[in-house]
Chimera marker file (.cmm) of the C-alpha trace (Angstrom):
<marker_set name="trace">
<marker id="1" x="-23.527" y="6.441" z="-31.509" r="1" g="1" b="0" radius="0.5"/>
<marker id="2" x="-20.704" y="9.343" z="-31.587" r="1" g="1" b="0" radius="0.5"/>
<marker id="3" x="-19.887" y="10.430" z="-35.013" r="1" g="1" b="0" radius="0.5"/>
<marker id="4" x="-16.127" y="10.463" z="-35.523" r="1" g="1" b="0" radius="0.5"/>
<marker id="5" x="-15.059" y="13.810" z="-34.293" r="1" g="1" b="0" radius="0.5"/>
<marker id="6" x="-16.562" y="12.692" z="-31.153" r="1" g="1" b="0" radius="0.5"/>
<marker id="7" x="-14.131" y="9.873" z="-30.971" r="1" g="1" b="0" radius="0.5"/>
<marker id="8" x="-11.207" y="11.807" z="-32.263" r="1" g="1" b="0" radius="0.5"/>
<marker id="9" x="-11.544" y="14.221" z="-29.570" r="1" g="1" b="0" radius="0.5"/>
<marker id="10" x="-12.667" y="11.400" z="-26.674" r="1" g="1" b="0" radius="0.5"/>
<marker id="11" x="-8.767" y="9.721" z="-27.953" r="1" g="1" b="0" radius="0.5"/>
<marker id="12" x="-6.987" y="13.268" z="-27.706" r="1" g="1" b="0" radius="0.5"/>
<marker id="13" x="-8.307" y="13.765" z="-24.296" r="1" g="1" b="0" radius="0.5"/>
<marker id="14" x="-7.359" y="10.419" z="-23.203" r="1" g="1" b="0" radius="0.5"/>
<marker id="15" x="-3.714" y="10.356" z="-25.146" r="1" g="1" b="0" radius="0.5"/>
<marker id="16" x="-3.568" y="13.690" z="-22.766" r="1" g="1" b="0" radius="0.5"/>
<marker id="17" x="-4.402" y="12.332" z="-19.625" r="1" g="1" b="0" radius="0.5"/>
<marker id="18" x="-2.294" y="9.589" z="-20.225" r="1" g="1" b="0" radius="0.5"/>
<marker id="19" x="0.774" y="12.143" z="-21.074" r="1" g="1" b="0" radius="0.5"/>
<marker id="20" x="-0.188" y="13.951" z="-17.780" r="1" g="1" b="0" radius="0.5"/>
<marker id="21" x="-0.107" y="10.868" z="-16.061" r="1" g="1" b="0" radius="0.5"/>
<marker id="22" x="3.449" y="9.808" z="-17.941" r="1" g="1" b="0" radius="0.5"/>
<marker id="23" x="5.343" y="13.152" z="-17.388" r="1" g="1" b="0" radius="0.5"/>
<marker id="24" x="7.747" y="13.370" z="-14.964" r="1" g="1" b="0" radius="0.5"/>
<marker id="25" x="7.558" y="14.746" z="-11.141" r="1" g="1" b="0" radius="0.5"/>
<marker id="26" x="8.764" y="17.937" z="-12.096" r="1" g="1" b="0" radius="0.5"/>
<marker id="27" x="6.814" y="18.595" z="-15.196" r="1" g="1" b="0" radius="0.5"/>
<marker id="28" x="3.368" y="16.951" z="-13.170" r="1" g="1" b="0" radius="0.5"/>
<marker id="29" x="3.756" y="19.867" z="-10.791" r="1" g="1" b="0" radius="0.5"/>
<marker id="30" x="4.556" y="22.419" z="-12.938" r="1" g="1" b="0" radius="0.5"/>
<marker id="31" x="1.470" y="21.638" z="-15.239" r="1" g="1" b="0" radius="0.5"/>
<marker id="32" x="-0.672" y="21.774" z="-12.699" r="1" g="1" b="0" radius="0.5"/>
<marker id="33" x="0.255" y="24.519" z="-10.010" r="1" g="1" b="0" radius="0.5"/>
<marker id="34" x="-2.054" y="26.022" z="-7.869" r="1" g="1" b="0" radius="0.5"/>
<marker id="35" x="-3.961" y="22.232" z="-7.117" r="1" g="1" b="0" radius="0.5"/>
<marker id="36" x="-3.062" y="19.563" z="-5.267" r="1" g="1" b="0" radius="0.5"/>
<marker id="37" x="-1.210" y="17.535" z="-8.247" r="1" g="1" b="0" radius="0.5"/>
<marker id="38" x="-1.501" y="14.175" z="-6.845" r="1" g="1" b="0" radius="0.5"/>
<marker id="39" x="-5.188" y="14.645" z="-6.309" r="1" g="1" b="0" radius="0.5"/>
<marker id="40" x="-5.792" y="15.800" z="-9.915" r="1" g="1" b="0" radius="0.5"/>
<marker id="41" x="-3.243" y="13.335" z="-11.488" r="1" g="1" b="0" radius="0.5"/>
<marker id="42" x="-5.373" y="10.218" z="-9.642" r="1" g="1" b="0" radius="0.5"/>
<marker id="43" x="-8.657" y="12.154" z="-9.982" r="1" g="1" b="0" radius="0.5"/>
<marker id="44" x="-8.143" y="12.719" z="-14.149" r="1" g="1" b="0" radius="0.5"/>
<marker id="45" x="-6.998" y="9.319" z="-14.781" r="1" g="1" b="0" radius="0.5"/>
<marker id="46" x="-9.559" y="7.434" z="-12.952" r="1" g="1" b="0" radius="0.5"/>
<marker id="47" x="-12.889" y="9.393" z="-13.276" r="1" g="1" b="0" radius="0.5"/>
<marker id="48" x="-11.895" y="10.676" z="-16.694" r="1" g="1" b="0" radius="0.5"/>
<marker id="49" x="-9.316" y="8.291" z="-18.361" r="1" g="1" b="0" radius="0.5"/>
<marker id="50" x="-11.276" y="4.831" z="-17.877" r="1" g="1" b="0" radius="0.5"/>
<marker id="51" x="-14.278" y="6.231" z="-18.948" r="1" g="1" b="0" radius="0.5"/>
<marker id="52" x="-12.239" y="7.673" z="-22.166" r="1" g="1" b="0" radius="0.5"/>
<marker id="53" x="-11.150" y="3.991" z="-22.361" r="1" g="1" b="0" radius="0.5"/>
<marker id="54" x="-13.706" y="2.268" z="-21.695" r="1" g="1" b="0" radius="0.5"/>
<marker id="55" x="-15.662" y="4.452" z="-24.960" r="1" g="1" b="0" radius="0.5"/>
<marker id="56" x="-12.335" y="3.990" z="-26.712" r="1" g="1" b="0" radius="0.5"/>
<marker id="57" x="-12.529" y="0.220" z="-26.526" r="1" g="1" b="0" radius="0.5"/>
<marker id="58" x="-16.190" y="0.177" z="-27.676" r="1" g="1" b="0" radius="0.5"/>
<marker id="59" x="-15.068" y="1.750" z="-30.933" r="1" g="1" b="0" radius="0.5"/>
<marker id="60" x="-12.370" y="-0.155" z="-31.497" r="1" g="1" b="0" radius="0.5"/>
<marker id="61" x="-9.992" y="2.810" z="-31.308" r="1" g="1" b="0" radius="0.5"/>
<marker id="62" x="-7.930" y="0.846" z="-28.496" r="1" g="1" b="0" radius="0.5"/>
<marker id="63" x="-7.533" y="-2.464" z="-28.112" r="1" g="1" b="0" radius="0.5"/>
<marker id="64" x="-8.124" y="-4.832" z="-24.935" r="1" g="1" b="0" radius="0.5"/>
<marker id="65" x="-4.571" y="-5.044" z="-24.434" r="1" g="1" b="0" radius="0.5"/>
<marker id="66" x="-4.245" y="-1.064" z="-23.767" r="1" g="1" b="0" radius="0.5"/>
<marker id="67" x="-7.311" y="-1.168" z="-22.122" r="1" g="1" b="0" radius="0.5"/>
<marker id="68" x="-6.272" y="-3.652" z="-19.425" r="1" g="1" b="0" radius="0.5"/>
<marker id="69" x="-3.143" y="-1.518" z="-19.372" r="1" g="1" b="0" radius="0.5"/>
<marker id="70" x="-5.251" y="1.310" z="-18.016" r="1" g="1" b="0" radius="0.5"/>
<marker id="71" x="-7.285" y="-0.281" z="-15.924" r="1" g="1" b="0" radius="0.5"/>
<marker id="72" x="-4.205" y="-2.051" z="-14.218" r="1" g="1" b="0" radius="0.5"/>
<marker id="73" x="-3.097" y="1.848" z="-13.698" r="1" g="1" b="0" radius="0.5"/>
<marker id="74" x="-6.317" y="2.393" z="-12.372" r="1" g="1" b="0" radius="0.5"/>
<marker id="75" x="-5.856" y="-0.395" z="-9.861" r="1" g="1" b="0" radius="0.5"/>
<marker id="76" x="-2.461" y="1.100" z="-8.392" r="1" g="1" b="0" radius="0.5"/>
<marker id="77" x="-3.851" y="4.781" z="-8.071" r="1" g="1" b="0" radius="0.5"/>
<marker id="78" x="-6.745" y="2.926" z="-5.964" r="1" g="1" b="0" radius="0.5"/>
<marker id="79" x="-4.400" y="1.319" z="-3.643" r="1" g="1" b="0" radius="0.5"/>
<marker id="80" x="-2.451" y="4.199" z="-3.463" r="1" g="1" b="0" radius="0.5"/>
<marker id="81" x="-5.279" y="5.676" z="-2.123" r="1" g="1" b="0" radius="0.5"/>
<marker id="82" x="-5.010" y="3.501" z="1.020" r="1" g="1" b="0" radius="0.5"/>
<marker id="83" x="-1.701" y="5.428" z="1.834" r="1" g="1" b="0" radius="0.5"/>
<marker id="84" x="-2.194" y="8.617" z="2.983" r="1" g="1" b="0" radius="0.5"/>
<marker id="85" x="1.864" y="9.462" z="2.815" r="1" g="1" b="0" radius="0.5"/>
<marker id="86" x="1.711" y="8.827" z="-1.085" r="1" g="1" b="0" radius="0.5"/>
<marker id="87" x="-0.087" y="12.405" z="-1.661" r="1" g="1" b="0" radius="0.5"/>
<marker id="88" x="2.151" y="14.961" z="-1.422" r="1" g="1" b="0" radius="0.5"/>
<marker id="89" x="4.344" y="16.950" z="-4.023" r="1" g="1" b="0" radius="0.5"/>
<marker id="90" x="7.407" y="15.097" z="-2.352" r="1" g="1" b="0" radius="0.5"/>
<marker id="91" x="5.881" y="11.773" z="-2.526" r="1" g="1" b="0" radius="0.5"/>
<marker id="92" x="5.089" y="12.444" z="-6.362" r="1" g="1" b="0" radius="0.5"/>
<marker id="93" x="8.865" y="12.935" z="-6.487" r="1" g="1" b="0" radius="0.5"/>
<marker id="94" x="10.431" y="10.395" z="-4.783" r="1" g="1" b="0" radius="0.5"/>
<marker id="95" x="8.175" y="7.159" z="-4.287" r="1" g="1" b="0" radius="0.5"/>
<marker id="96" x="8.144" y="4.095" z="-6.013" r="1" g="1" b="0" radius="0.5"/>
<marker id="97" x="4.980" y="3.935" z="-6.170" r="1" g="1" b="0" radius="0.5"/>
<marker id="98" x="4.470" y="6.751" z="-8.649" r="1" g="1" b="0" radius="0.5"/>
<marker id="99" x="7.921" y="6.031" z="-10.416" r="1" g="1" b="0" radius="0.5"/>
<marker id="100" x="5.538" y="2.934" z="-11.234" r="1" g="1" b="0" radius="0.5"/>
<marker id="101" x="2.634" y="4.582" z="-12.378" r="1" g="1" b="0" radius="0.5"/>
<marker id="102" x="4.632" y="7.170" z="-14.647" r="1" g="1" b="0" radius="0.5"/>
<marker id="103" x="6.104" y="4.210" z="-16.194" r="1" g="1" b="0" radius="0.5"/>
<marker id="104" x="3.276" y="2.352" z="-16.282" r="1" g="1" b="0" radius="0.5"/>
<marker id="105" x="1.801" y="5.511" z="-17.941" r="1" g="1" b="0" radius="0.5"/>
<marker id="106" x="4.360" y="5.315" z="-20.721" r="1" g="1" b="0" radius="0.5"/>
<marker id="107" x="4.162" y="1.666" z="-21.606" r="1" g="1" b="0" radius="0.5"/>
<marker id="108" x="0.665" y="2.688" z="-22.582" r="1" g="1" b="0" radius="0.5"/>
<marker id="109" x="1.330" y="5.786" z="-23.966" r="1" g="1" b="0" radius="0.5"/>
<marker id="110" x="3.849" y="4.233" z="-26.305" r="1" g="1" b="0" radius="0.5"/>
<marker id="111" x="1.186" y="1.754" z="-27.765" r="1" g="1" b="0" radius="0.5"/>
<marker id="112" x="-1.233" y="4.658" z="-28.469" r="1" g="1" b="0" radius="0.5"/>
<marker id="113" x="1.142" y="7.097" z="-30.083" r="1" g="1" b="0" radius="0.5"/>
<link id1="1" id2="2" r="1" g="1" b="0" radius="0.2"/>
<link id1="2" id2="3" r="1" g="1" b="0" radius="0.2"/>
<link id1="3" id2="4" r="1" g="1" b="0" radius="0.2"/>
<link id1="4" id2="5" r="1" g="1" b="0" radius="0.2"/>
<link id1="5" id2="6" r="1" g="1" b="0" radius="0.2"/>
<link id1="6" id2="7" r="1" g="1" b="0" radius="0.2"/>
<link id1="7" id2="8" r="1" g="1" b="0" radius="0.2"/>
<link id1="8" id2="9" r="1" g="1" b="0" radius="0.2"/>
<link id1="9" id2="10" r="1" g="1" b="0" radius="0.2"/>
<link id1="10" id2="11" r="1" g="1" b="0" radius="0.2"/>
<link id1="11" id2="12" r="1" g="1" b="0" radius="0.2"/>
<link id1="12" id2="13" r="1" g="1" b="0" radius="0.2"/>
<link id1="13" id2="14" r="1" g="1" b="0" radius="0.2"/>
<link id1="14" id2="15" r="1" g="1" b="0" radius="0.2"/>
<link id1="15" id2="16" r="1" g="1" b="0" radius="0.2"/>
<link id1="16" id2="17" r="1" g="1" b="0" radius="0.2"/>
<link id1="17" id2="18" r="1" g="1" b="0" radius="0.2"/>
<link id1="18" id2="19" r="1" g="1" b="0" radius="0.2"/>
<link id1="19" id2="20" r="1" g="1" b="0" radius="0.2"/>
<link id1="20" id2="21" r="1" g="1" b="0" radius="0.2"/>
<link id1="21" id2="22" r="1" g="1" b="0" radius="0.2"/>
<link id1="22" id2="23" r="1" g="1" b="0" radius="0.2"/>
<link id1="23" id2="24" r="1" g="1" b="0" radius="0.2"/>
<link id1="24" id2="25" r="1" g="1" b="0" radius="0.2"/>
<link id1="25" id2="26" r="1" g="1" b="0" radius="0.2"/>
<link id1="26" id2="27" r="1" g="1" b="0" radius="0.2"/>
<link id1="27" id2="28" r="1" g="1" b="0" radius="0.2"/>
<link id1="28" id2="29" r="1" g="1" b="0" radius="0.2"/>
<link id1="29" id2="30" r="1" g="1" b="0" radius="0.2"/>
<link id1="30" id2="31" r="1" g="1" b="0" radius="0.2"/>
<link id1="31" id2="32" r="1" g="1" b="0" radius="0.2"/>
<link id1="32" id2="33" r="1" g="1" b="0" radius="0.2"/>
<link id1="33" id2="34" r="1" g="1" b="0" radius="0.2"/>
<link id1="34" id2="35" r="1" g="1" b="0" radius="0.2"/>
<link id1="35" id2="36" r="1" g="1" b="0" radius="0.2"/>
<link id1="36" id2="37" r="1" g="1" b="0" radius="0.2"/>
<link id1="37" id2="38" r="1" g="1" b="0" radius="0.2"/>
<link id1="38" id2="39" r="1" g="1" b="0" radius="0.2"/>
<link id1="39" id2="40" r="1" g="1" b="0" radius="0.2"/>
<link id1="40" id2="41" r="1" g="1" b="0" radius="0.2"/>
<link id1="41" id2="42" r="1" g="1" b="0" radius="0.2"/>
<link id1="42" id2="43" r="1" g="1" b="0" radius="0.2"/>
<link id1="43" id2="44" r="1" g="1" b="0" radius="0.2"/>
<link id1="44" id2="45" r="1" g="1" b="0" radius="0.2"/>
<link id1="45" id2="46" r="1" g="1" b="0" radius="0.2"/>
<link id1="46" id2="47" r="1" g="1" b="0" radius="0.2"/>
<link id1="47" id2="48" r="1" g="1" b="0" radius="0.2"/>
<link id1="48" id2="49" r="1" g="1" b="0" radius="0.2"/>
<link id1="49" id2="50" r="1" g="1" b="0" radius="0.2"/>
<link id1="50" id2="51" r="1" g="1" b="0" radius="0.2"/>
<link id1="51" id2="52" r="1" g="1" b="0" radius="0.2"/>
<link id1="52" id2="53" r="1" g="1" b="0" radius="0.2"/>
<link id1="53" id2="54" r="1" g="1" b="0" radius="0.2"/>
<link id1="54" id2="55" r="1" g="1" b="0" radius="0.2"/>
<link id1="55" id2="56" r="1" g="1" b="0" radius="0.2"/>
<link id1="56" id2="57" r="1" g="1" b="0" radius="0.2"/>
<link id1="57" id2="58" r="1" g="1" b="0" radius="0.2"/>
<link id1="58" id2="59" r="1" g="1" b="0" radius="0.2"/>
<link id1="59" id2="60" r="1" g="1" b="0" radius="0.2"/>
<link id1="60" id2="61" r="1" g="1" b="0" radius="0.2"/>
<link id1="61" id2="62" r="1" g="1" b="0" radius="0.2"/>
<link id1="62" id2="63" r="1" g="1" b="0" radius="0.2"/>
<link id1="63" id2="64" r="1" g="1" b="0" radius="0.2"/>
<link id1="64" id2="65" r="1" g="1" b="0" radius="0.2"/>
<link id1="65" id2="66" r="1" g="1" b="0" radius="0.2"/>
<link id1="66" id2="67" r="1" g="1" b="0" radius="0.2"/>
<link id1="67" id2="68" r="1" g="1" b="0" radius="0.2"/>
<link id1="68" id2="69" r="1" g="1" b="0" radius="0.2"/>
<link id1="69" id2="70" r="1" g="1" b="0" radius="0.2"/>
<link id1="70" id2="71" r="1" g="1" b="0" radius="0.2"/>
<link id1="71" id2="72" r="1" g="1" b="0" radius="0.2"/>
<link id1="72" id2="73" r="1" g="1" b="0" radius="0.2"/>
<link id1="73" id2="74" r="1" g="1" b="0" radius="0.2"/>
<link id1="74" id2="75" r="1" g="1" b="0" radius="0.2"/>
<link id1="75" id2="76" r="1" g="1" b="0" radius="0.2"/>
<link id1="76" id2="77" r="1" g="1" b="0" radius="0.2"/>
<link id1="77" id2="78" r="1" g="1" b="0" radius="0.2"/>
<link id1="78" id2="79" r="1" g="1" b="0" radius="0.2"/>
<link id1="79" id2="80" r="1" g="1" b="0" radius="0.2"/>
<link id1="80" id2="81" r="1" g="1" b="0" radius="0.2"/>
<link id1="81" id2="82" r="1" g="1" b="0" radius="0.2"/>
<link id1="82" id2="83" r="1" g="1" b="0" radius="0.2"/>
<link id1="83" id2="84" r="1" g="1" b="0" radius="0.2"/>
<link id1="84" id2="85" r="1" g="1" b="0" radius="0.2"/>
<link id1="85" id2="86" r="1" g="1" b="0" radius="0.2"/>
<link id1="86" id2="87" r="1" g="1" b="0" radius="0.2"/>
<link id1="87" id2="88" r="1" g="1" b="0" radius="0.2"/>
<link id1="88" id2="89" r="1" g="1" b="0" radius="0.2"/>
<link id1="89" id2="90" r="1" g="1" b="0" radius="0.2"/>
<link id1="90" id2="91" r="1" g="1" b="0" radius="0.2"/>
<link id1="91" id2="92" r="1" g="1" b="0" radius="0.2"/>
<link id1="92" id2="93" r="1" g="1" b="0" radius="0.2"/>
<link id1="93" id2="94" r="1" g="1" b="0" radius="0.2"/>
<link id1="94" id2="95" r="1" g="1" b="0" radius="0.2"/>
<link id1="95" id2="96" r="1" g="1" b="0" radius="0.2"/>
<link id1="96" id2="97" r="1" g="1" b="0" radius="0.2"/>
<link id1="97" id2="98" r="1" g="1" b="0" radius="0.2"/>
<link id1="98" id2="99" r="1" g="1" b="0" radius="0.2"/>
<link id1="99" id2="100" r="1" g="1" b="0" radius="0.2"/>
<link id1="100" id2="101" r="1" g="1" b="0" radius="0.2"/>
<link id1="101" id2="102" r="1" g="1" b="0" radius="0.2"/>
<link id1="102" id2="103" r="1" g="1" b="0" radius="0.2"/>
<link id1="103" id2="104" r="1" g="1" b="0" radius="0.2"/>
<link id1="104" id2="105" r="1" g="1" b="0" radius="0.2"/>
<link id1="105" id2="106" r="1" g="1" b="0" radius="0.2"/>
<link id1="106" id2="107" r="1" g="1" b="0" radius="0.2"/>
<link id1="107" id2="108" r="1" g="1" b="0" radius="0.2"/>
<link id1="108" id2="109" r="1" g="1" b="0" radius="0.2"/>
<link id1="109" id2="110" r="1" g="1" b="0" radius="0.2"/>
<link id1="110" id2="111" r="1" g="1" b="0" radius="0.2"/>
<link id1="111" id2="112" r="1" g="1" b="0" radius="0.2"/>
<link id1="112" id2="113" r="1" g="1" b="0" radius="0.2"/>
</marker_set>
């Protein structure tokens, strides 16, 4: 059982990765310069996010709603992963595919803030 700064902290990292996640191109690349942004957006939301969530959800800090809402994130960075063409800086800027996940991104991030 985590004592409550535990789960303070474990909803502040997730809010974050969710912000990261939510931000646009521009901002995505400048937080994260010198790595490979699409790798670390993907690789932050899925190994650390839905684990945040999952912890979240256990606690009742989030509900099922937003957790399904992360998951369903989840889901699109996976099949994103299928298409090599979708990890570049220039695909971060101009695909669809993460115009959808940013906004995506902030549908949650507006029901957690």
């Amino acid at each position: 059982m985590k004592d409550i700064d535990e789960i303070m902290q474990l909803y502040d990292s997730f809010i974050q990765i969710v912000r990261q996640l939510s931000a646009s191109a521009e901002e995505q690349i400048k937080m994260l310069r010198g790595f490979v942004v699409t790798d670390e957006i993907a690789l932050d939301f899925s190994d650390n996010g839905i684990p945040y969530a999952q912890e979240l959800l256990e606690y009742g800090w989030i509900t099922q709603e937003q957790f399904d809402m992360a998951q369903n994130i989840d889901k699109k960075l996976d099949e994103m992963s299928q298409k090599k063409e979708l990890w570049s800086d220039a695909a971060l800027i101009s695909s669809i595919e993460w115009d959808t996940c940013r906004k995506c991104g902030m549908d949650l991030l507006h029901t957690l803030e």
